[in-house]
N, C-alpha and C positions, 0 to 999 in steps of 0.2 A: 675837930669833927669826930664826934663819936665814932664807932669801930661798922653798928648799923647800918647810919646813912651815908657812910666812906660804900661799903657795899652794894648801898642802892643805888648810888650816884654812877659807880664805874660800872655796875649794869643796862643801868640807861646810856651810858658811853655806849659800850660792847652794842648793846641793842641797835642804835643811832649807825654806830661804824654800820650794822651790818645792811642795814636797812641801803645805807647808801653803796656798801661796794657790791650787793647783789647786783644790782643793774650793770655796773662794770664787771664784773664778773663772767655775768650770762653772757655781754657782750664779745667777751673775748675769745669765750666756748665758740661761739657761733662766728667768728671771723676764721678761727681753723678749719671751718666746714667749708667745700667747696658749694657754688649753686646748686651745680649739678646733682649734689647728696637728695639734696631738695626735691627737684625737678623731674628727678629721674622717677620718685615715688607718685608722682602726678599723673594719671592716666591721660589729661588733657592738657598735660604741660609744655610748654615749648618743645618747640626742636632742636636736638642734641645733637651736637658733632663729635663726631669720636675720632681722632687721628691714629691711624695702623702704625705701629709701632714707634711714632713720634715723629719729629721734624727729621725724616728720612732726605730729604732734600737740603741738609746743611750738616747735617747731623749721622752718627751711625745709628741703626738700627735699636729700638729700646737698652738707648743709651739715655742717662738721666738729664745732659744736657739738648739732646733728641727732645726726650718729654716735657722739659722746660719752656723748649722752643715752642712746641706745638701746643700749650697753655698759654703762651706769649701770643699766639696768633689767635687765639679764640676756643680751641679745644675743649668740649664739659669733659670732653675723656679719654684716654689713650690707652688703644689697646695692646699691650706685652703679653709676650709668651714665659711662663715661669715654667723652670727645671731646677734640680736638685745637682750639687756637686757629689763627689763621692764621699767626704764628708759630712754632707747633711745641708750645707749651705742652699736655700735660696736663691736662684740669682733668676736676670729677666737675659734670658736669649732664645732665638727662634730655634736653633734647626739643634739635632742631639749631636752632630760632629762643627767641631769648634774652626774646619777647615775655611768656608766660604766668609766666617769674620774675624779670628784672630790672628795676630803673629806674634812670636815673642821680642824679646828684646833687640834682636840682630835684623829681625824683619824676616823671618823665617816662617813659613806658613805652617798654621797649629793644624796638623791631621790627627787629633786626638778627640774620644769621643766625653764628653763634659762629663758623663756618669761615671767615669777613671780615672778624671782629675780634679785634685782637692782644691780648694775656695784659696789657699794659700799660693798656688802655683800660677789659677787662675789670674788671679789681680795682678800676677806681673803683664798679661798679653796685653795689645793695645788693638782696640777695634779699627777697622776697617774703615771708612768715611760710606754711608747712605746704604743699602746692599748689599755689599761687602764685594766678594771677587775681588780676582789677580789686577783690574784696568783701575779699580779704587784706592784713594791713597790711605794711608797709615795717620792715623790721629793721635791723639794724646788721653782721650778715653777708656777707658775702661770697662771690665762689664761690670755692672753693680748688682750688690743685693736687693732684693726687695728691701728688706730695712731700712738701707737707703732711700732709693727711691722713695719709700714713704713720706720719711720723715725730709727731704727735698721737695714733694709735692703738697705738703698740709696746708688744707687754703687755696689753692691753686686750681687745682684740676682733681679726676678718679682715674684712677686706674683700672681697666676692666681686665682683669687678671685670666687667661688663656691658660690651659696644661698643666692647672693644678688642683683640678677636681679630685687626682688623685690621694694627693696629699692635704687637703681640705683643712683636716683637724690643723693639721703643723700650723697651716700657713694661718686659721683664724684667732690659734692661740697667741703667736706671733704679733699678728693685731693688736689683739687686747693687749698683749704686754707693753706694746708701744702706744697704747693709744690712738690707733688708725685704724679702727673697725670701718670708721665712716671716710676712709681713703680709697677703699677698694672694694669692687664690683664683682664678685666671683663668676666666672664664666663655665654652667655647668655642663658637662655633655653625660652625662647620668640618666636612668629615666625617672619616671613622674614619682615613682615612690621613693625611689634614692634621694632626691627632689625632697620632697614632700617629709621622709623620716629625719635627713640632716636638719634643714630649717625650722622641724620642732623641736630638734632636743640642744636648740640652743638659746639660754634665758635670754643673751642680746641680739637680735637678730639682724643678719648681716644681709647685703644687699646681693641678690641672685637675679642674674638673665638667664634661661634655661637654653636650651638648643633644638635645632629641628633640622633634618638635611632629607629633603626626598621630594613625592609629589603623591601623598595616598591623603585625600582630603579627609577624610576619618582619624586617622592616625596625627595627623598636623594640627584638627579642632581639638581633638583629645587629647597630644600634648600639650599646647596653647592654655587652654581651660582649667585643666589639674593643677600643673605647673603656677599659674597663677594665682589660682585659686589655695595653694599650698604659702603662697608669699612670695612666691619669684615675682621680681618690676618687671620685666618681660621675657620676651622669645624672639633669640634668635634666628629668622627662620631664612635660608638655605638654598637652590636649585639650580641646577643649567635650565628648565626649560622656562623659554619666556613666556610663554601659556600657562603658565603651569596653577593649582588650586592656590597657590599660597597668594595668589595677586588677586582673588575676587573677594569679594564679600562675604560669599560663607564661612572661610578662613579668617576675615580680618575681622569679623563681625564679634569675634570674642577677644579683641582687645578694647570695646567700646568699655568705657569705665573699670576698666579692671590691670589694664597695665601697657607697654613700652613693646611697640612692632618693630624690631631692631632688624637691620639689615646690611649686608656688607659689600660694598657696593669695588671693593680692590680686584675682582676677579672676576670673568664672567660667568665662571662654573657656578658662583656662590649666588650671582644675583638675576639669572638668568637672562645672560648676555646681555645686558643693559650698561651702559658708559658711564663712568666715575666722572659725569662732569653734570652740568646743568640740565641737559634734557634727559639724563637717569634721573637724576634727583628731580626734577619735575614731577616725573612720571610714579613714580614709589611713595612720595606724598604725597602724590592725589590720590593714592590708593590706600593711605594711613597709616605707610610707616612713617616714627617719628624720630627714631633714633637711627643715624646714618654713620656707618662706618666706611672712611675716607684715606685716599695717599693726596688728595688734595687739598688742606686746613683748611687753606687761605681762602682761596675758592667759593669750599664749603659755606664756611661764616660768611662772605659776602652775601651767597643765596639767601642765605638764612636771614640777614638783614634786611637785603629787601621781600622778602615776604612780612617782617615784620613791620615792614613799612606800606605797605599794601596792606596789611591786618587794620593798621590805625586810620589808612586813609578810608578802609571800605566801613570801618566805625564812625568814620565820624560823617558819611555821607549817608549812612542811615537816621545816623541823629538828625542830620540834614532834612530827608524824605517824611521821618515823622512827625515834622516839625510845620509842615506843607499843613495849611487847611483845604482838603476836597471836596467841602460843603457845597462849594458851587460849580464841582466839577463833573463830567460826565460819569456814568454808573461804571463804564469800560472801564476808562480812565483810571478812576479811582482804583477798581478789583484791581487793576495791573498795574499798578503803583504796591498794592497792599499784596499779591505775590511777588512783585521781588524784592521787599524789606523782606517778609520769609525765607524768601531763599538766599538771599547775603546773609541774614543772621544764623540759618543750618552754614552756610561756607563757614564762618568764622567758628561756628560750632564743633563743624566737621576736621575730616581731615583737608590739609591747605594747604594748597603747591602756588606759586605764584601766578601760574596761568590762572588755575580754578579761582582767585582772587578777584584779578582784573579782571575776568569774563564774569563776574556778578557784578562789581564796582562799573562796569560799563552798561549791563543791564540796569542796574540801579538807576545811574546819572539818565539814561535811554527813558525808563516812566518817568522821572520828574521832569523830563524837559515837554514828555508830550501833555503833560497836563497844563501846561501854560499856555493862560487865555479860556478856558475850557468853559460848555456849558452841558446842563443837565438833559440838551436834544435825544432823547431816540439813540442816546449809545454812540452815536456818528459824531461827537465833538466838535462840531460846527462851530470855529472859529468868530469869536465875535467881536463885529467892528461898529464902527460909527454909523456907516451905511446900514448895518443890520436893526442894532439901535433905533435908527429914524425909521425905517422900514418897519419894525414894531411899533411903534409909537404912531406912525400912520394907522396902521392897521386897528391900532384900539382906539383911534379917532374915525377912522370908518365906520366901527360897529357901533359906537354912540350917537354919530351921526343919523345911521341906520334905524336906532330904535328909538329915535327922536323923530323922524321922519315916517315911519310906522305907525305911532303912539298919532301923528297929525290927521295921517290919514283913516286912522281908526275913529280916532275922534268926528272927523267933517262926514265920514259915512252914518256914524252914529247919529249924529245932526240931522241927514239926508232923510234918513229913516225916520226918525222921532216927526218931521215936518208932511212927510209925507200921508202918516198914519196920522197925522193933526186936519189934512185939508181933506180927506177921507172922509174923516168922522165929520168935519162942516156941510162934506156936500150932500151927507146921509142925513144929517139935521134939516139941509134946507131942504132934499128931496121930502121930508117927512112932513114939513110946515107944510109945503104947498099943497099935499094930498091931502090936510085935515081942511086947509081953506076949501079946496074944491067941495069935499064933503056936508061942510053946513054950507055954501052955498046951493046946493041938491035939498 
């Protein structure tokens, strides 16, 4: 084989390979990404569960096997608190004194503040089991790096990263070096232009939920708006009071299409006084937020299921209702049939708590049942039966009857008359004969 077509041949190879491993390829990129990378950039995307600092109920505190756990049970996200060691290190812990979760090696309680002690000293302590305190036992844990962390969580879950707005730059270059841009959620408490200047001046952009903590409905639509409108997926937003602007419509009114109503549902200062179980979480979806921060996982995701499970059945009983022909049903009927497919199809549209589900799914099923049987009467859907039936069927056999019976007596009048103006006219003829005999008799 000449030296040419040796070259064209292993080009068409090279071409052929490539053609075929691109698709494996892409595939692989996108099995490192979590759903929730996805999901969370959706303004109308599912509902997210975020776990507080991980499977605190088996686990220590944003501990990696904490966050593992809390991924294992359903989690799109788990929220960690990141701090700085005194050498520069990254790591995920909550509080800046290292007393209430670590010990050293003797089981000695660390009263030492994290910003004093180096990354090397740190990784001898062993955290605490869930909370931390003196009544928790002593694990085999560690505190981890974010680096860790990341590269434990690829594929898995995100990370919505807490107390490192400060150090932003560190922690994004950090990312990219590791390739975990799309691991972590920045969690920014900056305002709108802080906001707004970081997320332009950077060519890849990374994933921001902005913050909000008050009750000045001005100030919460304004940062809502900016903030989003800059590229944060949502907003954080904050309160003790259960009144308060951030639960109406004019506040939630500017996450319609444009991004992620997150809320924290571990405290009642944060969520205004509302319970981290099912009737909080009710209540906060039907009011639009979608992303729910939890100490409850398990819980959470069950909710979450069956709402998704109410999502498909209230789908598919619209498919149902549209499927109805009302051509021969009453005019009522029908309009109130053809409002509430509207209003099930805004639920599914809208914001969706599982109550606000069922109570359309049951108004739904409610018009299709009353239209069975129906007829076109006067709006009043007069049920019709066999008796009604014959009772019709009489009745337009009466009115035939009738104008047959009419048509008889029309006609033998008509007869009456024509005969009567017949023996008229004879008796006028014969009246007139006799007066002409009289006459030429004279």
């Amino acid at each position: 084989m000449n030296p040419a077509r040796r070259k064209g041949v292993l080009a068409a190879l090279l071409c052929i390979c490539i053609l075929f491993c691109s698709p494996v390829l892409s595939f692989a990129e996108d099995a490192t990404v979590a759903p929730a990378f996805t999901q969370l950039k959706d303004p109308a995307g599912e509902l997210l569960a975020v776990s507080k600092y991980g499977d605190t109920k088996n686990f220590p505190e944003n501990s990696i096997e904490g966050i593992l756990a809390a991924a294992q049970s359903g989690a799109d996200m788990v929220y960690v608190r990141a701090q700085k060691t005194a050498d520069g290190y990254i790591v995920l812990m909550t509080d800046e004194n290292l007393s209430r979760m670590c010990v050293d090696s003797l089981g000695n309680v660390v009263d030492k503040n994290l910003a004093d002690v180096g990354y090397h000293e740190l990784s001898t302590y062993h955290l605490r089991a869930g909370t931390g305190s003196l009544h928790e036992s002593i694990t085999a844990c560690t505190v981890p790096t974010l680096q860790e962390a990341v590269a434990k969580i690829a594929g898995k879950t995100l990370l919505l990263l807490d107390g490192a707005w400060s150090f932003r730059d560190e922690v994004y270059d950090l990312l990219v070096e590791n390739n975990a841009l799309n691991s972590v959620v920045f969690l920014a408490d900056g305002d709108k232009k802080e906001v707004d200047s970081w997320l332009s001046s950077k060519s890849t952009m990374p994933l921001v939920i902005s913050s909000y903590h008050g009750n000045v409905v001005f100030s919460a639509r304004s940062t809502v708006s900016k903030t989003l409108s800059a590229g944060a997926v949502g907003t954080l937003l904050s309160t003790g009071n259960a009144y308060s602007v951030l639960y109406n419509d004019s506040v939630m009114s500017k996450f319609e299409n444009a991004g992620r109503a997150v809320i924290d549902m571990t405290s009642p200062d944060l969520c205004g006084n509302r319970e981290d179980n099912y009737l909080g979480w009710n209540d906060v979806t039907a009011r639009g937020y979608s992303v729910i921060i939890t100490n409850n996982i398990e819980e959470l995701c069950e909710y979450f299921d069956r709402v998704s499970q109410q999502k498909e059945r209230l789908s598919e009983r619209i498919e149902a209702a549209q499927a109805i022909d009302v051509t021969l049903c009453s005019t009522d009927s029908a309009n109130a049939l053809k409002d509430a497919i509207t209003e099930a199809k805004s639920a599914l549209e809208g914001p969706c708590s599982e109550n606000s589900l069922m109570q359309s799914s049951y108004a739904l099923q409610l018009a299709m049942n009353s239209l069975t049987n129906r007829t076109e009467e006067g709006g009043e859907g007069k049920t019709v039966t066999t008796g009604r039936i014959v009772a019709a069927v009489l009745v337009i056999i009466a009115f035939v009857v009738f104008e047959v019976v009419f048509d008889l007596l029309r006609r033998k009048k008509v007869r009456k008359r024509r005969k009567a103006l017949a023996d008229k006219r004879r008796r006028m003829e014969q009246q007139n004969s006799e007066n002409n005999d009289t006459n030429n008799l004279q």
